[in-house]
C-alpha positions as CSV (number, residue, x, y, z in Angstrom):
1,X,108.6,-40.5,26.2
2,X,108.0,-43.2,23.8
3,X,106.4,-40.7,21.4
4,X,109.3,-38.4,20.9
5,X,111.6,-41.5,20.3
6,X,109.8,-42.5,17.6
7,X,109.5,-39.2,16.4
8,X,113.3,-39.6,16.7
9,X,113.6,-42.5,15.1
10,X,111.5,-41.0,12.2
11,X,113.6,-37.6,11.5
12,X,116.6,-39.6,11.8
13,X,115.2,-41.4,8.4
14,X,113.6,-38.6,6.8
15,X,114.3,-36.9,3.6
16,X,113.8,-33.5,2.2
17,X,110.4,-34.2,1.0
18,X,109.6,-36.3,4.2
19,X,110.2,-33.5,6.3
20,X,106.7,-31.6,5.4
21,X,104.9,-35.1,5.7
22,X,105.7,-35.7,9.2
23,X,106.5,-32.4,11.0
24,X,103.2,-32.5,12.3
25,X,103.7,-35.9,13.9
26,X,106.3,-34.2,15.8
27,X,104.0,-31.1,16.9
28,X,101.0,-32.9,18.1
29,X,103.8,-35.1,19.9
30,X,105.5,-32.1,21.5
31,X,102.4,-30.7,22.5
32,X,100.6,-33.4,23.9
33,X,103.8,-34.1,26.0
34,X,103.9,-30.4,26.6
35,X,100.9,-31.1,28.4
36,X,100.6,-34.7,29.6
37,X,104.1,-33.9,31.7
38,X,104.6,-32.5,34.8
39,X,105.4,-29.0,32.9
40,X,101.9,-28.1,34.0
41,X,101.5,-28.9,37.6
42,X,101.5,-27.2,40.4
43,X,105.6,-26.5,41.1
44,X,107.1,-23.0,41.2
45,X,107.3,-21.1,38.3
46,X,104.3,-23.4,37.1
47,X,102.9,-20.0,35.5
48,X,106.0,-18.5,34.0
49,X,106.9,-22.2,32.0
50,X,103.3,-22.8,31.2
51,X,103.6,-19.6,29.1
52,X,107.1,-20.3,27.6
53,X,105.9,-24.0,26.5
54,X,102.7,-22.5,25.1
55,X,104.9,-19.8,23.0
56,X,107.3,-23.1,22.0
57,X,104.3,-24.8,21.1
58,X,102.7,-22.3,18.9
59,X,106.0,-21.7,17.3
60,X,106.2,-25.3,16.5
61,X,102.6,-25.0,14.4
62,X,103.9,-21.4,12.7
63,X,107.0,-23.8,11.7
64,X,104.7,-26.4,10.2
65,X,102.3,-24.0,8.3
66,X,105.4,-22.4,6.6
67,X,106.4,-26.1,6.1
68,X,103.3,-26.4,4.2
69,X,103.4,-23.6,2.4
70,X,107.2,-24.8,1.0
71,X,106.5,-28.5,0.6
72,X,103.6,-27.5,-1.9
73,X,105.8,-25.7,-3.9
74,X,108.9,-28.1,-3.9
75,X,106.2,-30.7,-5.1
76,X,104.9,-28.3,-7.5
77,X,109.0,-28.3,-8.6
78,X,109.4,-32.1,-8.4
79,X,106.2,-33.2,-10.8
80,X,106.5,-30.6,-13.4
81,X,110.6,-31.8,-13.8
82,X,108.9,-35.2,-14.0
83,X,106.6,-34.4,-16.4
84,X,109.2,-33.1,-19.0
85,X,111.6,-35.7,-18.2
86,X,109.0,-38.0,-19.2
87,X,108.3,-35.7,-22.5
88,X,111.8,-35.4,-23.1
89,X,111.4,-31.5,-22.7
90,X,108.7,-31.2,-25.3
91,X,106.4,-28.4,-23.7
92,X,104.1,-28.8,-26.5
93,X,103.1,-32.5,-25.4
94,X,102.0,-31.1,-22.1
95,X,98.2,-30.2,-21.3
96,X,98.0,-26.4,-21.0
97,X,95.8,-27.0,-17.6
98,X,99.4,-29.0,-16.0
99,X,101.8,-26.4,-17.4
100,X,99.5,-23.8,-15.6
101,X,99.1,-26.0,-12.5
102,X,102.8,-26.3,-11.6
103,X,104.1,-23.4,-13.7
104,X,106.1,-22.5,-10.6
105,X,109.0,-24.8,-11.9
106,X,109.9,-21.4,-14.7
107,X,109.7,-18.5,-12.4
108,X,108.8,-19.2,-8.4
109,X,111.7,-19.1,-5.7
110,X,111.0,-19.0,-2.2
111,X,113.1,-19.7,1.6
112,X,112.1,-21.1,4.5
113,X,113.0,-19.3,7.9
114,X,112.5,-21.6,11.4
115,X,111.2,-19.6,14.0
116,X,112.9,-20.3,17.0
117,X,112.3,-17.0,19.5
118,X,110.3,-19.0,21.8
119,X,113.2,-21.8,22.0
120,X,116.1,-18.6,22.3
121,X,113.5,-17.4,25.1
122,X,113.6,-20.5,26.9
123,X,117.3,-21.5,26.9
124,X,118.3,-17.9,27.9
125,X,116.2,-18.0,31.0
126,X,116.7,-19.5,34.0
127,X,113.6,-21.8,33.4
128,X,115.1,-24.6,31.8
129,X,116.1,-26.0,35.3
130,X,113.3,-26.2,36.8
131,X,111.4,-28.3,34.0
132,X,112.4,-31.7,35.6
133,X,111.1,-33.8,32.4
134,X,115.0,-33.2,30.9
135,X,114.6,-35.8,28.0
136,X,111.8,-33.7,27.2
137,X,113.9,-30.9,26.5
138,X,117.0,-33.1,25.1
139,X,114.2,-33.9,22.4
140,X,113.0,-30.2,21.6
141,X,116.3,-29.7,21.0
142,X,117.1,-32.1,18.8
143,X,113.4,-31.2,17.0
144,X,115.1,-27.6,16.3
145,X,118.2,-28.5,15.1
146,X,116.8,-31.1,12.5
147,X,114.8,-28.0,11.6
148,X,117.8,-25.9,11.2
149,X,118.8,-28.5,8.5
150,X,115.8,-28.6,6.4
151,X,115.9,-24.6,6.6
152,X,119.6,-24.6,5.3
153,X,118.8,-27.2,3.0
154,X,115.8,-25.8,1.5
155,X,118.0,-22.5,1.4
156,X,120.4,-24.2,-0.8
157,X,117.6,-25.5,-3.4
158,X,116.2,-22.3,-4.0
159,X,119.3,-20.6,-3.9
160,X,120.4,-22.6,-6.6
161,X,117.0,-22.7,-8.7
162,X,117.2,-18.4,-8.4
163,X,120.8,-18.5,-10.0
164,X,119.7,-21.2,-12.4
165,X,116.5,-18.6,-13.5
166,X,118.1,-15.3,-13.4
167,X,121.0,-16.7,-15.2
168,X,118.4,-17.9,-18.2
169,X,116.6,-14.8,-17.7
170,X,119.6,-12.6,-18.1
171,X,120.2,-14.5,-22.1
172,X,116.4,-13.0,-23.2
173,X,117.0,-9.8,-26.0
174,X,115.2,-6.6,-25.4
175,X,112.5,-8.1,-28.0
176,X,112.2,-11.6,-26.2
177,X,112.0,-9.7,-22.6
178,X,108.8,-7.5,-23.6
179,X,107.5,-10.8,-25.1
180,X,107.7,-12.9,-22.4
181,X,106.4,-10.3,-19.7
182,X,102.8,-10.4,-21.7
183,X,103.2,-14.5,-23.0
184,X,104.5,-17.0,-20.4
185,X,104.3,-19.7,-22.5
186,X,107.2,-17.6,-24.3
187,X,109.2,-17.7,-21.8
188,X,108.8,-21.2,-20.7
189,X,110.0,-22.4,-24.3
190,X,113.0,-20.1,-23.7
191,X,113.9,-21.6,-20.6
192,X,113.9,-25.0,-22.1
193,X,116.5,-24.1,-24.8
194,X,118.8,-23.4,-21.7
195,X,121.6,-26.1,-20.7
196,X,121.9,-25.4,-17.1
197,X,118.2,-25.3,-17.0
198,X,117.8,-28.3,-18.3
199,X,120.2,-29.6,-16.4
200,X,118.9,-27.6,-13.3
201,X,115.4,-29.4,-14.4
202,X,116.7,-33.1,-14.5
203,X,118.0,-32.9,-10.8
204,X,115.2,-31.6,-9.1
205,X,114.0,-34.9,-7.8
206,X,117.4,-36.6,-6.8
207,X,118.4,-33.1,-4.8
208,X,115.2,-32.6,-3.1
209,X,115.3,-36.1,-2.2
């Protein structure tokens, strides 16, 4: 068990951004526990837990490559509010290729659901009792619930970002709207005459953090 302890020790550290760095130290742990342990010898019900773990495993890697996919894009968020922090908001100082790169920050919300069927599968059957390797299960546990905070956390970000957006949005004139549809760069110079988005901009880092 000396994996998932320091896995332990690790979440118990982490922070928003560290999450998506070293959930897969966490997977790979998990699974090759999963299968170094006596989960997989011969006992009764060998079969039927084999199958669960397997489903709790691949869940785990579905988790990570959503992970992935949400990391990117909160990085995407954090270096482009870095970048006009460091021009004091002046769009026109930025290259056009790194305005297009991480021109997420102006329009792009997203979530993050943690799939967790396999786990409700597993504590809802009888099954759990018969896997004798209980600190192994203690851990999964406590793998999902630190999941369950990243998810409500990330949940909070964008939820705040799509207020912040369709807030500035909503201010745009019939003539600015049919503008910015065709000309995003439009738009972005809108967005940056907004307080709260401004505001919204300059604590990207320290709430994701």
């Amino acid at each position: 068990m000396k994996c998932f302890k320091r896995m332990k020790e690790v979440l118990k550290s982490w922070r928003l951004s560290d999450y998506f760095r070293q959930l897969s130290t966490v997977v790979i742990g998990v699974l090759i526990t999963f299968w170094g342990s006596d989960l997989v010898s011969q006992h009764a019900r060998q079969n039927e837990i084999r199958s669960v773990m397997q489903l709790i495993a691949q869940e785990l890697q579905d988790n990570q490559e959503t992970l992935q996919i949400v990391s990117s894009n909160i990085r995407n968020d954090i270096r482009m509010s870095q970048i006009l922090l460091k021009e004091n908001f002046n769009l026109d100082a930025i290259p056009a290729d790194t305005i297009s790169k991480y021109n997420r920050l102006f329009t792009s919300t997203s979530t993050l659901y943690v799939l967790s069927d396999a786990l409700e599968v597993l504590k809802n059957s009888s099954l759990m009792q018969h896997i004798p390797n209980k600190q192994l299960l203690r851990e999964l546990l406590w793998t999902y619930n630190r999941l369950y905070e990243l998810q409500n956390t990330v949940r909070s970000y964008y939820g705040w970002k799509d207020q912040i957006i369709k807030e500035s949005v909503s201010r745009l004139t019939q003539e600015q709207s049919l503008v910015a549809v065709t000309n995003m760069n439009e738009l972005q110079h809108f967005m940056l005459k907004q307080t709260d988005f401004i505001m919204f901009v300059g604590s990207v880092e320290g709430y994701t953090n």
